[in-house]
C-alpha positions in Angstrom: -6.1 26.3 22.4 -8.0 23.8 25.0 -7.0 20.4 25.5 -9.0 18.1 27.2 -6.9 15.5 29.6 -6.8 11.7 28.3 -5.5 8.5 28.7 -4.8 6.2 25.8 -5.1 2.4 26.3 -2.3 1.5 23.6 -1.9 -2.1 24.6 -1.0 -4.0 21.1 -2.1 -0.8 18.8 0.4 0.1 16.2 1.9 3.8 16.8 3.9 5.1 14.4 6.9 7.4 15.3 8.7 9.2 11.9 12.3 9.4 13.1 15.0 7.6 14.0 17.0 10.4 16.3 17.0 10.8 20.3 13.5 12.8 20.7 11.8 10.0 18.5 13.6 7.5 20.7 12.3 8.7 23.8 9.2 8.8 22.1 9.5 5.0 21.5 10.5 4.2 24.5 7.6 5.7 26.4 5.1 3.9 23.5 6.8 0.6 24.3 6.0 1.0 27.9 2.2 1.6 27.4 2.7 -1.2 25.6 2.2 -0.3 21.7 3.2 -1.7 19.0 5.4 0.7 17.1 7.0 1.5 13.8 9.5 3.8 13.3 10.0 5.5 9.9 13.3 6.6 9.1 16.6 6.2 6.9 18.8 6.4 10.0 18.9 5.5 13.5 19.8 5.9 17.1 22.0 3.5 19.0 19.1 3.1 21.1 16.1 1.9 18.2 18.9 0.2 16.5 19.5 -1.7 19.8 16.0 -1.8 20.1 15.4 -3.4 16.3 17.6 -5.8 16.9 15.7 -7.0 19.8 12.7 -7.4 17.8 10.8 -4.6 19.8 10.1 -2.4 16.7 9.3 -2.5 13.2 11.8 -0.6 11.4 11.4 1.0 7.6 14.8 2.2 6.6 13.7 5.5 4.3 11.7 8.7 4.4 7.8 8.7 5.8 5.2 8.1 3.3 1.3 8.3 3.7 0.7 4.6 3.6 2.9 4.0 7.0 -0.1 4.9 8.6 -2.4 2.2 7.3 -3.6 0.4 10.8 -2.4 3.0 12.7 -3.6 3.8 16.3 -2.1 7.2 16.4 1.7 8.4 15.1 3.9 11.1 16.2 6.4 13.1 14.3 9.7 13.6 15.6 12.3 14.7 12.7 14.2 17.6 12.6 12.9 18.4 8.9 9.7 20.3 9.2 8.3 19.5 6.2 8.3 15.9 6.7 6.7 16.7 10.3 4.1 18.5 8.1 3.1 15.4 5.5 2.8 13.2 9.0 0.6 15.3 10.5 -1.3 16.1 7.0 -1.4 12.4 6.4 -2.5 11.7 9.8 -5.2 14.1 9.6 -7.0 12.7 6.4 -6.8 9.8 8.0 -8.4 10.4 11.0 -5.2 9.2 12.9 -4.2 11.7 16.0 -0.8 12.9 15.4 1.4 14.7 17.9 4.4 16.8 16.1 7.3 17.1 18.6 8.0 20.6 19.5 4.9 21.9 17.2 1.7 21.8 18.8 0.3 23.6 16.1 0.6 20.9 13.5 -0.7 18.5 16.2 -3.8 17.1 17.6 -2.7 15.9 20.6 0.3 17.0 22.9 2.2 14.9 25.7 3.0 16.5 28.4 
């Protein structure tokens, strides 16, 4: 597979990250410092989003990802530990012509981070 090198302006675009654990958390915290806006879809939580939601610097939804979490999103990634659900994000993401990274899968992706 080929990739071609980019950089995303993300200032104020909504990225979506589906998990609450520590790889989705890093993921977060990278998003927030391109300046995104971000949502994170998932029943349960790091210390770190928690601390994070509480400061108003995500938009949490406290249950499983569904297709319409990406409506007005920029692009989403998929970091749970249940690869199924890494599988409707990046199906999801695809039919809506939203590019989705799945951590640890770049496979199911159609973009990586380094």
């Amino acid at each position: 597979m080929k990739y071609f090198p980019v950089f995303l302006n993300l200032e104020d675009r909504l990225c979506v990250v589906a998990g609450g654990g520590r790889v989705a958390e890093r993921k977060v915290r990278s998003l927030l410092d391109a300046g995104a806006r971000i949502r994170v879809v998932s029943p349960k939580l790091s210390a770190g989003l928690s601390g994070l939601k509480k400061k108003g610097k995500i938009d949490h939804q406290a249950r499983p990802f569904c297709a319409a979490d990406l409506r007005g999103a920029y692009l989403a990634i998929a970091a749970t530990d249940d690869r199924t659900a890494n599988g409707l994000v990046f199906r999801q993401g695809m039919k809506q012509k939203i590019p989705v990274n799945v951590v640890d899968d770049p496979g199911q992706s159609s973009f990586i981070v380094p």
